[in-house]
N, C-alpha and C positions, 0 to 999 in steps of 0.2 A: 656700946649698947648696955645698957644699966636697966636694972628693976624691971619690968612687966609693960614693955612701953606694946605688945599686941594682945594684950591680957583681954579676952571678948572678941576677937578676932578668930576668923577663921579661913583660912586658906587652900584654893584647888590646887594640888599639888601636879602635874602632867606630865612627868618627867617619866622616858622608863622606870620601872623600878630600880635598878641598880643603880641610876643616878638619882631615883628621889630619896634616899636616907638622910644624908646630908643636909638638904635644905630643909626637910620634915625637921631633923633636930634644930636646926638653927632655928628657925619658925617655934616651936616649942620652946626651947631656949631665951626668948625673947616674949615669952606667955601666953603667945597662940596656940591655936589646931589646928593641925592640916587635915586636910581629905586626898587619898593618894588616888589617884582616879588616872594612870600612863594612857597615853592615848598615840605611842609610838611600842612596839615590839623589836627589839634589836634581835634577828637572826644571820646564822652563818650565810655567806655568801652562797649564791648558787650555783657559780664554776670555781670549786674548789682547785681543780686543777690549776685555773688561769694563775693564781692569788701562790701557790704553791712553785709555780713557774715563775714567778716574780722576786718571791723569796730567796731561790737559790741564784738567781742573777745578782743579790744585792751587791758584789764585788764590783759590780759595772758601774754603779753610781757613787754620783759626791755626797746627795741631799738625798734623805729623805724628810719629808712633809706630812706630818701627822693632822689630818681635819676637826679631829673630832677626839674626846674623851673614848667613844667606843672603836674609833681607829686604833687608838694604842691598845687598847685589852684587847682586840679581836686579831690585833696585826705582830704582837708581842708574845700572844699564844703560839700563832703559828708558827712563827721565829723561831722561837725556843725549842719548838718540840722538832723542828729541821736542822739549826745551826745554833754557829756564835754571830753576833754582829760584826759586820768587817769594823776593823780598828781604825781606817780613814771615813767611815761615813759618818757625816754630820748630820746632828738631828734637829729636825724645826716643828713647831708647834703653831695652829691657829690663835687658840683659846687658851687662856687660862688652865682649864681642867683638863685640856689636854697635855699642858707642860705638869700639870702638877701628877698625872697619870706615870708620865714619861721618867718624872722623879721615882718614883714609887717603883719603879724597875730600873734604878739605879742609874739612871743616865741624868747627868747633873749638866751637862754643858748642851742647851739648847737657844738654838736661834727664836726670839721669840717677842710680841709686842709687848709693850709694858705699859700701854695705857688702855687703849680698845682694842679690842678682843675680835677681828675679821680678816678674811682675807685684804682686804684692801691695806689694813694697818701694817700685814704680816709682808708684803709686798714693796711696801713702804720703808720697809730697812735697808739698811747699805748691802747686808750680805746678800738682798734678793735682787742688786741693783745690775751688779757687774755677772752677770750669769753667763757668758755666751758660752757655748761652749761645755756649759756644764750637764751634768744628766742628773734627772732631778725625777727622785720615785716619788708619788702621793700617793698614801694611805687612803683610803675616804670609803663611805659605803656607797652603793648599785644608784649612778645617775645623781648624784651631785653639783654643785655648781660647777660651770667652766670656768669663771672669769680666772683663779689662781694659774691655774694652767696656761690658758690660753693667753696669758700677761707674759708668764716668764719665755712660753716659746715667741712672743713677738720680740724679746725680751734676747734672743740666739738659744736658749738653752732647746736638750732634747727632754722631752718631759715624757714618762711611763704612768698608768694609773696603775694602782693594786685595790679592785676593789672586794675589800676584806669583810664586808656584811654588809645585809640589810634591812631595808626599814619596814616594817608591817603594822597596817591601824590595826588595835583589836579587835575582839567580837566581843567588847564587858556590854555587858547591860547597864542602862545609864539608872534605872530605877530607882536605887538609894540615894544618887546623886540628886535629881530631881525632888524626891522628897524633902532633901535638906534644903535643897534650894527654898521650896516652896514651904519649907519653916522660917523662912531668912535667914538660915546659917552659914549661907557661904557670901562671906565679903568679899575677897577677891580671888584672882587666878591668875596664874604663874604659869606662862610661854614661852619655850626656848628656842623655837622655830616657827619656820612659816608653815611647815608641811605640818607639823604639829596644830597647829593654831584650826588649819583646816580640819584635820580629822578630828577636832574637840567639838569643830563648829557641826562636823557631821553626825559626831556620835550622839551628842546630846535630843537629838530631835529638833522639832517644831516649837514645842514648845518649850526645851532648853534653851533653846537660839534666843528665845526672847530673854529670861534671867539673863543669859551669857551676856548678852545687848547691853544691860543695865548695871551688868556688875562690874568694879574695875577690873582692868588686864596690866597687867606688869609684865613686859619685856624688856630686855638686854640688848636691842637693836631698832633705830627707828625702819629699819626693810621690814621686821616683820611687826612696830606698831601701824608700818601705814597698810600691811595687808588687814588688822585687826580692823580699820577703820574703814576698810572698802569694805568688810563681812559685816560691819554695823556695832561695832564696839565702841560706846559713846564716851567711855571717861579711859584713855591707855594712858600711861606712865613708862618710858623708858630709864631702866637702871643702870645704875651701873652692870659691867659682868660677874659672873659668877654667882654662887650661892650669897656669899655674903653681902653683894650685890643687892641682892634682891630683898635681901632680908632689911637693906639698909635703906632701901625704896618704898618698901613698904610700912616703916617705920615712920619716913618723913611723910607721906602718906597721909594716915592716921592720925598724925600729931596735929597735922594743917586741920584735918575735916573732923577732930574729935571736938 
């Protein structure tokens, strides 16, 4: 990534806040702006108890299964502030930002994809192959997918969920958003889910809906460009994962249609 190649560009950023920093700098970094505009709220779960009770069983399991970036910060909080990690449990990661989280709290040996970033990938490795028998915690926030689960228990293992937060659209006022729109300042928008994708489609309005329609959408998964494309999103690009992913997407992007 060299010189100013989104110099004039400017970018919906939708990520919680805590995980839009990163990509906002990488986007700037590369001579865009972003517009932070989160259209997911990551809060604590809301049976603390259950998630606390899962915690202090972690003795009983081989695997634990981190889903998500905010799995590990919300599931490593509570950890820490109940125990130590057992020293036979193995750790595995969906995503990218979730192994690199899992780094960042000092756990360096994790199971994890190395090319696409989903359950179906993560599943796809040898260590997820031979499970019978084995008990397997996942991390994940309130109503998540089945399929990781419901693979490894057809799969013999016995599987636990820990669900350690969850997800809430905001109440932001789309107003300044709208406006910029309607200066033509926002090129494109950046979705990291499908539940996301929806509440952007919901918060923006009627007449959001229609900019949102016309401007590109970049995701990291064709599940959620084809939900973009049932909600009426006419030009989507799937990236590569992760921030720089995106930022590398939106890059060839630009270069094509400048």
């Amino acid at each position: 990534m060299s010189g100013v190649p989104l110099a004039g560009r400017t970018v919906l950023v939708t990520r919680p806040l805590p995980q839009a920093a990163n990509l906002a700098q990488l986007i700037e970094a590369a001579g865009g702006k972003s517009i932070l505009f989160p259209v997911l709220e990551i809060l604590d779960a809301t049976d603390t108890a259950q998630i606390n009770a899962m915690i202090d069983r972690l003795d009983e399991f081989d695997i634990a299964i981190f889903i998500s970036p905010n799995a590990v910060n919300k599931a490593m909080n509570l950890i820490r502030a109940r125990r130590d990690l057992p020293a036979g449990l193995k750790m595995a990661a969906v995503g990218r930002g979730s192994g690199r989280e899992l780094k960042r709290c000092g756990i360096l040996e994790i199971i994890a994809p190395t090319t696409q970033f989903d359950s179906e990938h993560l599943l796809a490795l040898p260590e997820m192959q031979q499970v019978s028998g084995k008990r397997i915690i996942i991390f994940r926030g309130e109503g998540g997918r089945e399929l990781l689960g419901d693979t490894l228990v057809t799969r013999g293992a016995q599987v636990a969920y820990a669900e350690c937060y969850r997800r809430q659209k905001p109440s932001t006022d789309a107003a300044d958003l709208l406006r910029s729109w309607a200066r033509g300042e926002v090129h494109a928008v950046s979705v990291t889910s499908t539940e996301s994708l929806r509440n952007l489609f919901d918060m923006v309005g009627k007449l959001g809906r229609e900019w949102l329609k016309k401007t590109p959408v970049f995701v990291p998964h064709e599940r959620i460009a084809e939900a973009a494309r049932e909600l009426g999103a006419t030009q989507v690009s799937v990236t590569a994962a992760g921030d720089e992913g995106c930022v590398q997407g939106l890059i060839n992007f630009f270069d094509k249609t400048s």
